[in-house]
Backbone as JSON Lines, residues from 0, in Angstrom:
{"i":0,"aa":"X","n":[-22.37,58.64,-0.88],"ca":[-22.43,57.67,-1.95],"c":[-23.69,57.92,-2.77]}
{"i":1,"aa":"X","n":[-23.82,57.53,-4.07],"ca":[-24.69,57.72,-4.84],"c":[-25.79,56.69,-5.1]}
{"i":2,"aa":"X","n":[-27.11,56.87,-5.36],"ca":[-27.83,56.0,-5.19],"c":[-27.41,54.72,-6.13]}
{"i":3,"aa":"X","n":[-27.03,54.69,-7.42],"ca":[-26.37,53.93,-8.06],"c":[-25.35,53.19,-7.67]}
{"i":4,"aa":"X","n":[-24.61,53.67,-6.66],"ca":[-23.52,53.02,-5.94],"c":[-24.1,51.55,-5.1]}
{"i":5,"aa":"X","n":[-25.26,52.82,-4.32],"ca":[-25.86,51.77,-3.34],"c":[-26.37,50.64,-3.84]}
{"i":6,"aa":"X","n":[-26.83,50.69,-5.08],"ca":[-28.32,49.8,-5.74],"c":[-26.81,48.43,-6.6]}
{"i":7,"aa":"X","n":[-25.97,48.99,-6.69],"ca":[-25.07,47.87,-7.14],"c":[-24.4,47.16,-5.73]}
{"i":8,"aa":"X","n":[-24.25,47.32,-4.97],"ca":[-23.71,46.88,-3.8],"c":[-24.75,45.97,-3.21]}
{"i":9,"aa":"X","n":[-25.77,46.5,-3.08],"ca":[-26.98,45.22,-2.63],"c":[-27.01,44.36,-3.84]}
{"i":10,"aa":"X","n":[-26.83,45.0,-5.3],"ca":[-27.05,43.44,-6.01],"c":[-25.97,42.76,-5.5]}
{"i":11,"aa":"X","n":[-24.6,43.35,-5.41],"ca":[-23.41,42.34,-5.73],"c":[-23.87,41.11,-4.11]}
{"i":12,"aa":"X","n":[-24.18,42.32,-2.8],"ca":[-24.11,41.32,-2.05],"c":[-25.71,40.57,-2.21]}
{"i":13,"aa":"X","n":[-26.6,40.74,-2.7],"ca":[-27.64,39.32,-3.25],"c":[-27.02,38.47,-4.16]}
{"i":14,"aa":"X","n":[-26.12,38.83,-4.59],"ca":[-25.68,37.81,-5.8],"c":[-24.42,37.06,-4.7]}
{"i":15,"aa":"X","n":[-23.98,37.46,-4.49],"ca":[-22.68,36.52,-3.36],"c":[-23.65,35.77,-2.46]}
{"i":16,"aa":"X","n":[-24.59,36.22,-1.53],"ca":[-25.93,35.67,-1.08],"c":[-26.13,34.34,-1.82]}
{"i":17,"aa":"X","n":[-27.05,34.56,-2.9],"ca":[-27.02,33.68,-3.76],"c":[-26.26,32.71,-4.17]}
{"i":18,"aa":"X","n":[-24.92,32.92,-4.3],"ca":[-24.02,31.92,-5.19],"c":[-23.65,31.18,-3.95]}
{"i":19,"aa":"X","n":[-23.53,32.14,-2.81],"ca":[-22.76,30.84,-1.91],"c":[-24.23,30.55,-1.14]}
{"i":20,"aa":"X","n":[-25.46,30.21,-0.89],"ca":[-26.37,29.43,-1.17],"c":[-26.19,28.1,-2.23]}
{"i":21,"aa":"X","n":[-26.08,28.16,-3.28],"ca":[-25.91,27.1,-4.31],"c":[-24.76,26.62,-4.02]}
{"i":22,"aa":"X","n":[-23.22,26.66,-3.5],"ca":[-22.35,26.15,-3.55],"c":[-22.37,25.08,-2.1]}
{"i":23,"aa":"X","n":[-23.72,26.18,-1.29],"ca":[-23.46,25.43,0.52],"c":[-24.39,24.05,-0.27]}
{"i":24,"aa":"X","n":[-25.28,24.61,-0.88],"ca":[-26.52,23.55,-1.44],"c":[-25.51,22.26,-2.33]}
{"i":25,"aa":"X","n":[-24.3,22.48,-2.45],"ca":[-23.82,21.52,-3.52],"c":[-22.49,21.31,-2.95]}
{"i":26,"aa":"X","n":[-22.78,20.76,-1.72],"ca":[-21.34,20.37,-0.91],"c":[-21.01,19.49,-1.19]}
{"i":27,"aa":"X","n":[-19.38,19.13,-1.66],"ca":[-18.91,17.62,-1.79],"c":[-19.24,16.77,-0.81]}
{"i":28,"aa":"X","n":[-19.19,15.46,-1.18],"ca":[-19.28,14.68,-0.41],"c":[-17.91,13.87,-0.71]}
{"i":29,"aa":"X","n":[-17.36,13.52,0.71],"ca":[-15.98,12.91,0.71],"c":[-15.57,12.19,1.29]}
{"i":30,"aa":"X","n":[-14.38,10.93,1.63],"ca":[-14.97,9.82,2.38],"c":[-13.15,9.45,2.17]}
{"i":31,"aa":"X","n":[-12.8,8.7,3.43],"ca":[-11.34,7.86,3.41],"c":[-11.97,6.21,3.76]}
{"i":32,"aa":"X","n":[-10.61,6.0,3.11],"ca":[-10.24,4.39,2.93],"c":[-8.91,3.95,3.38]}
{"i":33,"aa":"X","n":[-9.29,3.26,4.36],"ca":[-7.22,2.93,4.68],"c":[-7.53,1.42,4.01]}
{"i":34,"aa":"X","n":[-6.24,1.26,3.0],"ca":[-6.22,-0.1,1.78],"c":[-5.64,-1.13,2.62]}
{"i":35,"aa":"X","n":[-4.65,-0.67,3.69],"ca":[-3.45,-1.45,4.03],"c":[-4.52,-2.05,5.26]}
{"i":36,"aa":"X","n":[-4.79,-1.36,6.04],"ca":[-6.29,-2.2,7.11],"c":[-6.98,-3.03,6.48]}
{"i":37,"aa":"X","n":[-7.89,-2.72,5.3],"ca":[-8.46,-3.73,4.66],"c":[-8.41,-4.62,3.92]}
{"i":38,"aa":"X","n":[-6.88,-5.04,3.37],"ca":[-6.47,-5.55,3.44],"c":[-5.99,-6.81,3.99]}
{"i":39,"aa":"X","n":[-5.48,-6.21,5.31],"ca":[-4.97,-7.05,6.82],"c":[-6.38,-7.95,7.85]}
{"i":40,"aa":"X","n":[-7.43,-7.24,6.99],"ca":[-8.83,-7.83,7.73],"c":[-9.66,-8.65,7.0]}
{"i":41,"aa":"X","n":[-9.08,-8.45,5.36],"ca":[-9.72,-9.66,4.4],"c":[-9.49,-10.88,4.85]}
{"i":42,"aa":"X","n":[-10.22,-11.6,3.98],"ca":[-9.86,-13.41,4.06],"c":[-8.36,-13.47,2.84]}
{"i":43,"aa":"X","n":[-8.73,-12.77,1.86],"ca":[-7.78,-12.77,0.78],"c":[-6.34,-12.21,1.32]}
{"i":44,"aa":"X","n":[-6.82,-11.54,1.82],"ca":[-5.61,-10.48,2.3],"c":[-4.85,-10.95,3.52]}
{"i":45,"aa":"X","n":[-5.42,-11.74,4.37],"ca":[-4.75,-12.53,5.49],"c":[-3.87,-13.61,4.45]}
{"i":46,"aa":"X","n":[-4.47,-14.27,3.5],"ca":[-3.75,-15.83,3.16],"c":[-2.74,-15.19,2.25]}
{"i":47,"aa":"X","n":[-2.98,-13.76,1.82],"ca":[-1.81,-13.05,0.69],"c":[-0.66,-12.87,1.72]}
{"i":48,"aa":"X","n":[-0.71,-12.29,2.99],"ca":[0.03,-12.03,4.09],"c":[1.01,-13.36,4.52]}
{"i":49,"aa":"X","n":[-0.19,-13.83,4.97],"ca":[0.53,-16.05,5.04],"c":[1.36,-16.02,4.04]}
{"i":50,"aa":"X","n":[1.14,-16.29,3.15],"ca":[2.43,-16.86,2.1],"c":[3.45,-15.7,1.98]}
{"i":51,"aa":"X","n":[3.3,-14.52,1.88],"ca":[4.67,-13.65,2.31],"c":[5.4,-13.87,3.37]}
{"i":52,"aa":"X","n":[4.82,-14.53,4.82],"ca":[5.22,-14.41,5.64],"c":[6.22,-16.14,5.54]}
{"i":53,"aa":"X","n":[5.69,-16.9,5.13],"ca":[6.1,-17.94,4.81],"c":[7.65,-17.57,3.95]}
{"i":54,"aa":"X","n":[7.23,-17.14,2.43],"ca":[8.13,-17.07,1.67],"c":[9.23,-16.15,2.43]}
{"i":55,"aa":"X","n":[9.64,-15.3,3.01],"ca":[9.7,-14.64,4.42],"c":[10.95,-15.03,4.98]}
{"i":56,"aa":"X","n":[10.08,-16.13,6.02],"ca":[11.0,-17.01,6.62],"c":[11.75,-18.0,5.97]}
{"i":57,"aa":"X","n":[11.54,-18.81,4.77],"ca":[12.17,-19.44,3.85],"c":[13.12,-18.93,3.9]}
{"i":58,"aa":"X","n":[13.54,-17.54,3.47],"ca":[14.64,-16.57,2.75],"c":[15.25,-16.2,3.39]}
{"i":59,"aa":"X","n":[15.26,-15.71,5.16],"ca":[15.44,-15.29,6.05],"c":[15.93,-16.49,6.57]}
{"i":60,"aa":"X","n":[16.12,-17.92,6.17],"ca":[16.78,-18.88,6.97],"c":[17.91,-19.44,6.14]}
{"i":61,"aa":"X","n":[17.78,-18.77,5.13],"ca":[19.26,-18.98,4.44],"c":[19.88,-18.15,4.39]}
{"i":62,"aa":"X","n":[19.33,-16.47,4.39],"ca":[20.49,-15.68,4.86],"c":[21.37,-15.82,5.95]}
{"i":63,"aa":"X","n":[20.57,-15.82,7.43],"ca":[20.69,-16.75,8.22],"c":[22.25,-17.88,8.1]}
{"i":64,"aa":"X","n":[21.85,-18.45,7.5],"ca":[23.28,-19.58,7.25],"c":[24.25,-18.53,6.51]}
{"i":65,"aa":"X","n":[23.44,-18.1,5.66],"ca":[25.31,-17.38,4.96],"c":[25.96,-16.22,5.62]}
{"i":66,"aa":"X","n":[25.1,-16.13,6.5],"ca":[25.89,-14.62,7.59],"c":[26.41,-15.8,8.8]}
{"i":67,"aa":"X","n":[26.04,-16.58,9.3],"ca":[26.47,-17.33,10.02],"c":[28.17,-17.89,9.42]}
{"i":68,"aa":"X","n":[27.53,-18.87,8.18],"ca":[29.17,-19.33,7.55],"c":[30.42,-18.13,7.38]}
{"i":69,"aa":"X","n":[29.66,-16.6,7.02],"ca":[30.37,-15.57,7.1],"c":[31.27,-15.46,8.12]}
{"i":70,"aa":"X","n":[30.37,-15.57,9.19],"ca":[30.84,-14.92,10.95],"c":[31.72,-15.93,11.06]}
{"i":71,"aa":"X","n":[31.41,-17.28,10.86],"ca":[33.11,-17.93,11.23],"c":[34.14,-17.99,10.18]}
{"i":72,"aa":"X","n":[33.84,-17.63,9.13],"ca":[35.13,-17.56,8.51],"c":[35.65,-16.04,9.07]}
{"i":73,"aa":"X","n":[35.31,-15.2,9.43],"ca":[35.82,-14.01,9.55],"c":[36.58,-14.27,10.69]}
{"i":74,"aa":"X","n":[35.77,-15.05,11.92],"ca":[37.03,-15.56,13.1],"c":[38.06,-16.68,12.68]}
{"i":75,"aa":"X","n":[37.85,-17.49,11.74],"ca":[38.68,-18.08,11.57],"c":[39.89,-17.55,10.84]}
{"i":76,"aa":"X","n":[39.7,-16.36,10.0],"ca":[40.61,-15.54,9.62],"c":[41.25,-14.75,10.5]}
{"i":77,"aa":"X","n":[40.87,-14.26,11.61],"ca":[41.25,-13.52,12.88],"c":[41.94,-14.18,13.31]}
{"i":78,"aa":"X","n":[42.05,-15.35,13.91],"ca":[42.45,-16.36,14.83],"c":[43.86,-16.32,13.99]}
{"i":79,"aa":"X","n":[43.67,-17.17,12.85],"ca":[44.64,-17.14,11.89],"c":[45.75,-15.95,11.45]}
{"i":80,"aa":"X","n":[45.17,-14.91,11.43],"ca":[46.32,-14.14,10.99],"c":[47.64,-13.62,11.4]}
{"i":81,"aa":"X","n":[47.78,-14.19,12.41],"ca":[49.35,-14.68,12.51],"c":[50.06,-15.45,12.32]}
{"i":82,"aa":"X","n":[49.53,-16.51,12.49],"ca":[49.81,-17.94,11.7],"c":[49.8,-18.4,9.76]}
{"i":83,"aa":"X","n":[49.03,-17.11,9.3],"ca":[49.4,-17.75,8.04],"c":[50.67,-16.64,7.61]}
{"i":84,"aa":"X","n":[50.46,-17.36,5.97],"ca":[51.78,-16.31,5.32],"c":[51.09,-15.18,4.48]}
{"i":85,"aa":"X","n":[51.39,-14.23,4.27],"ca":[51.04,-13.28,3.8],"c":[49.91,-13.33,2.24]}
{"i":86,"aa":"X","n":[50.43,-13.99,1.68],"ca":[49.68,-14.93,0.74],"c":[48.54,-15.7,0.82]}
{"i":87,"aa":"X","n":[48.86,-16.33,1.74],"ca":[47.86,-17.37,2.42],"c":[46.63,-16.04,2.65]}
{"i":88,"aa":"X","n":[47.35,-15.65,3.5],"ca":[46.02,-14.3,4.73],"c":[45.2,-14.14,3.6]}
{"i":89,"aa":"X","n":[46.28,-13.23,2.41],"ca":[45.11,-12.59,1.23],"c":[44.52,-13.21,0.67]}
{"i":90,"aa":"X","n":[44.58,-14.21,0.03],"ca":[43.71,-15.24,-0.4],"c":[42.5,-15.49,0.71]}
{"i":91,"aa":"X","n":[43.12,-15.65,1.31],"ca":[41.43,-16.35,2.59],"c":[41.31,-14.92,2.45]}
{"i":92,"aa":"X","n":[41.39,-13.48,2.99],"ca":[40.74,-12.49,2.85],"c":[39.68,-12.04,1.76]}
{"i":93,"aa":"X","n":[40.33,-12.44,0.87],"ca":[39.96,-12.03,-0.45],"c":[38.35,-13.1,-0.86]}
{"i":94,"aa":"X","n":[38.62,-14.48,-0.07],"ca":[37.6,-15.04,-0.12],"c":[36.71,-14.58,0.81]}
{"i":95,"aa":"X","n":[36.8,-14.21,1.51],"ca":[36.09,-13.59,3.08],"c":[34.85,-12.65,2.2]}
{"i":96,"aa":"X","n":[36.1,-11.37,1.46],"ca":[35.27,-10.64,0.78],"c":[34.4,-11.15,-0.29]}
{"i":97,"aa":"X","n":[34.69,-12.26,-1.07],"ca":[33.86,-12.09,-1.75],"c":[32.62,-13.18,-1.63]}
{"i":98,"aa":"X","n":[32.53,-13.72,-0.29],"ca":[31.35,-14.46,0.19],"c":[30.57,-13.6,1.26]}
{"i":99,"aa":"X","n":[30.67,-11.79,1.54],"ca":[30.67,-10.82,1.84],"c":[29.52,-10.15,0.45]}
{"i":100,"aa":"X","n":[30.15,-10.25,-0.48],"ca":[29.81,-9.7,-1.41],"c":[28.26,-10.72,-1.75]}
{"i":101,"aa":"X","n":[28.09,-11.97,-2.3],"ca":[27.38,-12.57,-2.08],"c":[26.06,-12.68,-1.19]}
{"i":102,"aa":"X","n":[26.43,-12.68,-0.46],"ca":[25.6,-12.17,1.17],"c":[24.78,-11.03,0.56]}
{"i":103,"aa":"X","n":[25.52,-10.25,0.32],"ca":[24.77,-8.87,-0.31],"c":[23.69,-9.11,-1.17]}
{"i":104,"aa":"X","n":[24.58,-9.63,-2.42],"ca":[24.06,-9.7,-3.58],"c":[22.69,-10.49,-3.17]}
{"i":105,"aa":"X","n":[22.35,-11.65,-2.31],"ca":[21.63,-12.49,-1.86],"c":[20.22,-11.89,-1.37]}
{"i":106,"aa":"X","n":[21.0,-10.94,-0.37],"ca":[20.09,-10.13,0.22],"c":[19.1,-9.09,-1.07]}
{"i":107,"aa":"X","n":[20.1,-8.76,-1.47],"ca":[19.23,-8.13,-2.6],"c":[18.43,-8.55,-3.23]}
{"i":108,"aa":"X","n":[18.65,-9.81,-3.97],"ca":[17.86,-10.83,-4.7],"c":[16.11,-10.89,-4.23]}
{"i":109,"aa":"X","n":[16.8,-11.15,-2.52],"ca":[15.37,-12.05,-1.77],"c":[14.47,-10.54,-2.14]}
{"i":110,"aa":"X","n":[15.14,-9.5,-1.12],"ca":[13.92,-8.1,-1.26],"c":[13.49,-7.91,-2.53]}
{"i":111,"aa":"X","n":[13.93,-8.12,-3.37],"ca":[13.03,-8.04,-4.65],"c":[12.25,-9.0,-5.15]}
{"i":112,"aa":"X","n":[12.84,-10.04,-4.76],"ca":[11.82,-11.41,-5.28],"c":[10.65,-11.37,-3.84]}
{"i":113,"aa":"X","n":[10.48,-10.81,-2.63],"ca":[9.64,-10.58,-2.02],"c":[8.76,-9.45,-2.45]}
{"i":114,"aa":"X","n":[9.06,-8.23,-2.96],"ca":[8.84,-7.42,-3.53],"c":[7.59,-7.76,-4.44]}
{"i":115,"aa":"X","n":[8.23,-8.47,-5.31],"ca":[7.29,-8.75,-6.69],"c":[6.2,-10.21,-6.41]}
{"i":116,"aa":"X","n":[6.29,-10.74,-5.54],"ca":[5.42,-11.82,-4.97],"c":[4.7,-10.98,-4.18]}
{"i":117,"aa":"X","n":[4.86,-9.83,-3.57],"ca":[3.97,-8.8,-2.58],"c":[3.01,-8.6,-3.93]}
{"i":118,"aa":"X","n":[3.83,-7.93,-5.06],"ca":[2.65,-6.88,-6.12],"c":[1.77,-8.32,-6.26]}
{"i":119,"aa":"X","n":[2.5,-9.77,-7.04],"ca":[1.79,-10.81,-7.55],"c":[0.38,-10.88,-6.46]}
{"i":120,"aa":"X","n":[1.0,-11.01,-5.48],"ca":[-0.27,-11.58,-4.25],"c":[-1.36,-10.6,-4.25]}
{"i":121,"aa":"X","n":[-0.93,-9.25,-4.21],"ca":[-2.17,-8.5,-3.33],"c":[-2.78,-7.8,-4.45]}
{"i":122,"aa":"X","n":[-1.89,-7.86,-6.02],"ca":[-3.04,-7.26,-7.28],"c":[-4.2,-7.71,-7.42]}
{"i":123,"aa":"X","n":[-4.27,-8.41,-6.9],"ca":[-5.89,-8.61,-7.83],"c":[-6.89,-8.21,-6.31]}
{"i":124,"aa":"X","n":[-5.88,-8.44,-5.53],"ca":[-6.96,-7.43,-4.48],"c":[-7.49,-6.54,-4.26]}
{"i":125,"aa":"X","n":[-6.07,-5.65,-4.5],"ca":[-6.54,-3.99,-4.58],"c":[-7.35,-3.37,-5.56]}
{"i":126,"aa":"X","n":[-7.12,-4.41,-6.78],"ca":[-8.02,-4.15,-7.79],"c":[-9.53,-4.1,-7.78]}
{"i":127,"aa":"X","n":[-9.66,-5.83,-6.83],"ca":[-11.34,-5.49,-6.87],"c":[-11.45,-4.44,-5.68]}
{"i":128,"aa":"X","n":[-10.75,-4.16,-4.57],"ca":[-11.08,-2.98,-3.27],"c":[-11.16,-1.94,-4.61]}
{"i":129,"aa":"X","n":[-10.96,-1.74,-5.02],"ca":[-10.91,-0.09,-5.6],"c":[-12.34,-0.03,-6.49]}
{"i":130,"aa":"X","n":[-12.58,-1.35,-6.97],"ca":[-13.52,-1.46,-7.88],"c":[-15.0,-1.07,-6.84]}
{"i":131,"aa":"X","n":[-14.66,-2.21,-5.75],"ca":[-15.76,-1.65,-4.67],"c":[-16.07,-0.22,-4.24]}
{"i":132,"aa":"X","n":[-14.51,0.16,-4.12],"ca":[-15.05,1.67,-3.84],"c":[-15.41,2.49,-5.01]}
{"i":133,"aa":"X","n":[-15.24,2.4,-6.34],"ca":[-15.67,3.17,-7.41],"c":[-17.37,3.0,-7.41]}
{"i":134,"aa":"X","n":[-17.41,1.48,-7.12],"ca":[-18.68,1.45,-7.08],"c":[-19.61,2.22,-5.88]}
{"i":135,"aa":"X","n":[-19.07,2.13,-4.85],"ca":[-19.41,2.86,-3.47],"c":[-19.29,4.49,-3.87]}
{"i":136,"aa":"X","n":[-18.74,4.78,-4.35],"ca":[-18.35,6.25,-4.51],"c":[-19.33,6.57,-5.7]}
{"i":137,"aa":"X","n":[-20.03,5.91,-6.88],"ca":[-20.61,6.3,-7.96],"c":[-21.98,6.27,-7.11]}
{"i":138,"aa":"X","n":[-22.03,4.99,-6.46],"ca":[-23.66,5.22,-6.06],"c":[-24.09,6.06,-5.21]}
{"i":139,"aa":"X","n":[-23.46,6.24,-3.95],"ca":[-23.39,6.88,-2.84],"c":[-23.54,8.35,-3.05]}
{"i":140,"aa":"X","n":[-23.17,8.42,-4.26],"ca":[-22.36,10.07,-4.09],"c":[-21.37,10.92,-3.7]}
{"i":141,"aa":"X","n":[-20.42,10.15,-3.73],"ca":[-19.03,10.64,-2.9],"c":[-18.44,11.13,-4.44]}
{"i":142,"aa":"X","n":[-18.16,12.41,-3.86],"ca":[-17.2,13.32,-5.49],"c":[-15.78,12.67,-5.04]}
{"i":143,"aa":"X","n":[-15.06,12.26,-3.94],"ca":[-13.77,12.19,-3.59],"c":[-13.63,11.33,-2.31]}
{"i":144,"aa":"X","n":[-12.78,10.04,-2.81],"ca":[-12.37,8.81,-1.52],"c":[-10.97,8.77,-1.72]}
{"i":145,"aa":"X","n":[-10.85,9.17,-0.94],"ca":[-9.31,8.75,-0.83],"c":[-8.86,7.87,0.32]}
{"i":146,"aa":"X","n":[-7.27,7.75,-0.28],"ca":[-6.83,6.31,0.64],"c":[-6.18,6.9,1.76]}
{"i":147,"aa":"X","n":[-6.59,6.31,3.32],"ca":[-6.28,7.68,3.9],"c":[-4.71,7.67,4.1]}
{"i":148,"aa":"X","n":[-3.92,6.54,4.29],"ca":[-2.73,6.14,4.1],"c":[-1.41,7.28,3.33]}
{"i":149,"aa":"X","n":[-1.91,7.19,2.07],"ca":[-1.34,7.7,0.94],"c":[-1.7,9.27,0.62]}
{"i":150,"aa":"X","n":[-2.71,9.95,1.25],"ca":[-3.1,11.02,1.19],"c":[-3.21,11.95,2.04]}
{"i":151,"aa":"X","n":[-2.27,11.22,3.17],"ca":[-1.48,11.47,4.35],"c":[-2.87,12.21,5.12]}
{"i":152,"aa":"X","n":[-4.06,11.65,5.44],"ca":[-5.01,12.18,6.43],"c":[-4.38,12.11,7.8]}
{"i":153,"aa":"X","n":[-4.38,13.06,8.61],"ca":[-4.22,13.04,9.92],"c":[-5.43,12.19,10.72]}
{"i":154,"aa":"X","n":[-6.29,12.93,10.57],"ca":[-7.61,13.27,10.98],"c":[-8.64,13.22,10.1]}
{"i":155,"aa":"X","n":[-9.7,11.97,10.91],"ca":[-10.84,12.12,9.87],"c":[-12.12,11.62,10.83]}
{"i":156,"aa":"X","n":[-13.15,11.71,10.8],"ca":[-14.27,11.58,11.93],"c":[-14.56,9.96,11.22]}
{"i":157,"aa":"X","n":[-15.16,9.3,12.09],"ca":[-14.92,7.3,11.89],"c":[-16.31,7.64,10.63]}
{"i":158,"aa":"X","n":[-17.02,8.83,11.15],"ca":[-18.3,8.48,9.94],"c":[-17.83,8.72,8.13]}
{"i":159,"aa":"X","n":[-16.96,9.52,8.11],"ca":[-16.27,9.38,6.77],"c":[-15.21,8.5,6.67]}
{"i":160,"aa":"X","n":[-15.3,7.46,6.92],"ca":[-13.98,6.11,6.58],"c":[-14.81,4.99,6.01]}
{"i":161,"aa":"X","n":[-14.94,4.67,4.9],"ca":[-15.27,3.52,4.56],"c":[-15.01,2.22,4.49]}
{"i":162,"aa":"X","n":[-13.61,2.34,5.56],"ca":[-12.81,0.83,5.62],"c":[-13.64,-0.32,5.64]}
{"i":163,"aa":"X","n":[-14.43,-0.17,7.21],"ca":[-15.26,-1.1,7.69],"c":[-16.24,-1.54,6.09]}
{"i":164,"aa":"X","n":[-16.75,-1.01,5.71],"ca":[-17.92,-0.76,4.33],"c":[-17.11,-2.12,3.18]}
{"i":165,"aa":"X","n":[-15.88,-1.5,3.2],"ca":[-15.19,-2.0,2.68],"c":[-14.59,-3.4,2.5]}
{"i":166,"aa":"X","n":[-14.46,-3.54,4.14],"ca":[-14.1,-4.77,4.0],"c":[-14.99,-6.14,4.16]}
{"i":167,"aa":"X","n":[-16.44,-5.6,4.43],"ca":[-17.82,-6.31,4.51],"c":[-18.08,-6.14,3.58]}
{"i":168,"aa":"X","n":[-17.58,-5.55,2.55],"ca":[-18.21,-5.69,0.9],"c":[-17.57,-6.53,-0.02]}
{"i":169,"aa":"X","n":[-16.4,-6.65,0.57],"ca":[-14.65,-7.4,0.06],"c":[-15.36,-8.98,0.42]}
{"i":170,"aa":"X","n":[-15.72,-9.51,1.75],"ca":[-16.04,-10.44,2.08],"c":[-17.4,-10.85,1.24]}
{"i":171,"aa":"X","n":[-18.37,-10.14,1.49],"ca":[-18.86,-10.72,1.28],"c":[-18.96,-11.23,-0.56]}
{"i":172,"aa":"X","n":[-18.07,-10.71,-1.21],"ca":[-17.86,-11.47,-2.56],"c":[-18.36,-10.16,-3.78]}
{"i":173,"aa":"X","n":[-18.22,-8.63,-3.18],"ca":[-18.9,-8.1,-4.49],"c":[-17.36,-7.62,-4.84]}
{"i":174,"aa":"X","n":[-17.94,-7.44,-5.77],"ca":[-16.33,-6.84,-6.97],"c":[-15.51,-7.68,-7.54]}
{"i":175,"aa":"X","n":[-15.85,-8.56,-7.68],"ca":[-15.42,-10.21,-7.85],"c":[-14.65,-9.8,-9.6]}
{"i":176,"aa":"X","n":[-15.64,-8.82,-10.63],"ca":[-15.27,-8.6,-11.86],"c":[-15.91,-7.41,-11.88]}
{"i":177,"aa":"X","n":[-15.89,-6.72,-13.49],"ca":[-16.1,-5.55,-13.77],"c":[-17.5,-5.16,-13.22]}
{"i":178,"aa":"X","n":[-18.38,-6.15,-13.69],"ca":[-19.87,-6.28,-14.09],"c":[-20.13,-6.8,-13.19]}
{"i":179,"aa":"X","n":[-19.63,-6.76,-11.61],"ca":[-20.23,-7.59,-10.51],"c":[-21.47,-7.3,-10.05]}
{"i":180,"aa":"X","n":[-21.41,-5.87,-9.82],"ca":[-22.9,-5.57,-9.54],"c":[-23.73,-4.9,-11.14]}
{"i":181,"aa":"X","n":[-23.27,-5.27,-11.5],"ca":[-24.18,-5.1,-12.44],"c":[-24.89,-6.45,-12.86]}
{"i":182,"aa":"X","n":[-26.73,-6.21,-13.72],"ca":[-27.21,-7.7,-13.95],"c":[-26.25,-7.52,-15.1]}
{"i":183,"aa":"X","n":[-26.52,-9.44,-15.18],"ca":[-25.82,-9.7,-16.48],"c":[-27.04,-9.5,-17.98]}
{"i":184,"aa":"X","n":[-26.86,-9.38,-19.02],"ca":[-27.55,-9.44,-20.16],"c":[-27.9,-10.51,-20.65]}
{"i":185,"aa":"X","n":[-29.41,-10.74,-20.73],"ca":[-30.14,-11.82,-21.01],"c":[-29.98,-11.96,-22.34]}
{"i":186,"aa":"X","n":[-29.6,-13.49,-22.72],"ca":[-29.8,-13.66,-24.06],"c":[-30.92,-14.47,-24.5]}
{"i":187,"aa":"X","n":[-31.38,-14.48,-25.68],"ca":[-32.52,-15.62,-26.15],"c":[-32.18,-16.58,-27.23]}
């Protein structure tokens, strides 16, 4: 090899030297959040839970009755179908089905009206949790938090999880609004 050869090969490897020096020197910093835990450990987030669980059972005790009134008309149609007339049968069948259909339709109703009382209840939660962690993540120095839930972490060591952080920051009342930790502006 030629001395020129050589004298570029030690730069390239001082310069790779170098660069990955500055990149070890400028390691992300990165951090998980499970939302659905902190959540389940708030004060907010327990009484958001309560009233789902409430509204819940409400809904769940009238399906309840209409699968019940279902189940005996369906034996009472059983029992019956030798005894009526062909006419008769289809008609009560036909009603069978379409208090069948109902049931459905019912069922459907509730999961969505649970649905949208879930988003109603827990928005303004997740909103200020996220706000906390933007704030946690701007000051701290974290380039990247993710939720560990949704970002499908297997595995993460307890010292990068900010749940706990999280939910002692939730309590104790910061993130309340935009400007929570921030002072407010004095006027004269």
């Amino acid at each position: 090899m030629k001395l020129s050869h050589y004298v570029l090969a030690l730069s390239l490897t001082l310069a790779a030297t170098g660069f990955s020096t500055r990149v070890h020197a400028q390691q992300l910093k990165i951090a998980v959040v499970d939302m659905q835990r902190a959540m389940n450990e708030t004060e907010d987030g327990r009484k958001a839970k309560a009233n789902l669980k409430k509204l819940f059972e409400e809904r769940q005790k009238q399906l309840d009755k209409q699968q019940n009134d279902l189940k005996a008309m369906k034996e009472t149609l059983e029992k019956q179908h030798d005894v009526l007339s062909r006419e008769v049968f289809a008609k009560k069948a036909e009603e069978y089905q379409k208090a069948f259909s109902e049931l459905q339709t019912t069922y459907m109703e509730f999961q969505k009206e649970l649905g949208s009382k879930e988003g109603d209840l827990t928005k303004d939660i997740i909103e200020r949790m996220q706000r906390i962690m933007r704030h946690v993540g701007q000051t701290e120095g974290y380039a990247l938090v993710l939720e560990r839930n949704e970002a499908g972490v297997i595995f993460v060591p307890s010292n990068y999880d900010l749940t706990d952080l999280l939910i002692q920051r939730y309590n104790a009342g910061e993130g309340r609004s935009e400007t929570s930790s921030d002072p407010k502006p004095k006027t004269k």
